[in-house]
C-alpha positions in Angstrom: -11.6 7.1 4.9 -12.4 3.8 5.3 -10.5 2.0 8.0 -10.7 -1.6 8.6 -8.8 -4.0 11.0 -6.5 -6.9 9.9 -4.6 -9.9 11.6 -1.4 -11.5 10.2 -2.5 -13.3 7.2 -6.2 -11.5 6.5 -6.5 -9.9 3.2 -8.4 -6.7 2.1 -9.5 -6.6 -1.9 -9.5 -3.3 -3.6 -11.4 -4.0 -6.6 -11.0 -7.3 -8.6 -7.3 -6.4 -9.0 -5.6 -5.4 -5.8 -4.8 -7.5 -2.5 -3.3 -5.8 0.3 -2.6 -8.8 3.3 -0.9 -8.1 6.4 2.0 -9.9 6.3 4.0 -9.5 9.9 3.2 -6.7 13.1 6.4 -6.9 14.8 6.9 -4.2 17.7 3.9 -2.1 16.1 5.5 -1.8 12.4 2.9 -3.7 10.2 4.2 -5.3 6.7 1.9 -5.5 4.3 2.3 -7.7 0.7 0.5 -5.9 -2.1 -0.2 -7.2 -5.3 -1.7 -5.2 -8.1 -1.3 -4.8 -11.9 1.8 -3.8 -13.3 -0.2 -0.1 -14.8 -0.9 0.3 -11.3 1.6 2.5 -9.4 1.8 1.5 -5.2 4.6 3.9 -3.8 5.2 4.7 0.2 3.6 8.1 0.8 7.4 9.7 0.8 8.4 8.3 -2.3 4.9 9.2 -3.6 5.2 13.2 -2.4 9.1 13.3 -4.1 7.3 11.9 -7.6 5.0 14.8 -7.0 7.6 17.3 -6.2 9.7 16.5 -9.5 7.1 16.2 -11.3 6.2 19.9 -10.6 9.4 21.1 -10.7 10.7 23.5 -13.7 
């Protein structure tokens, strides 16, 4: 895992495609502004595991 530290306003590229900027760190919850192509799926990692789960279900 890479891990990498960020201000407000800094930007980390993933690829050519995908920005992910820090956008506010209020009281320790960070907000981040991600912006990607519309083929690519960005989901929390709770919604992400309840994709999974239905996905798998009969």
């Amino acid at each position: 895992m890479l891990i990498l530290t960020r201000t407000v306003g800094e930007t980390i590229n993933i690829g050519d495609d995908i920005t992910v900027t820090v956008v506010a760190n209020n009281q320790g919850q960070i907000r981040l502004g991600i912006n990607a192509p519309k083929d690519v799926p960005v989901h929390r990692e709770e919604i992400y595991q309840r994709i999974q789960e239905e996905n798998v279900a009969p």
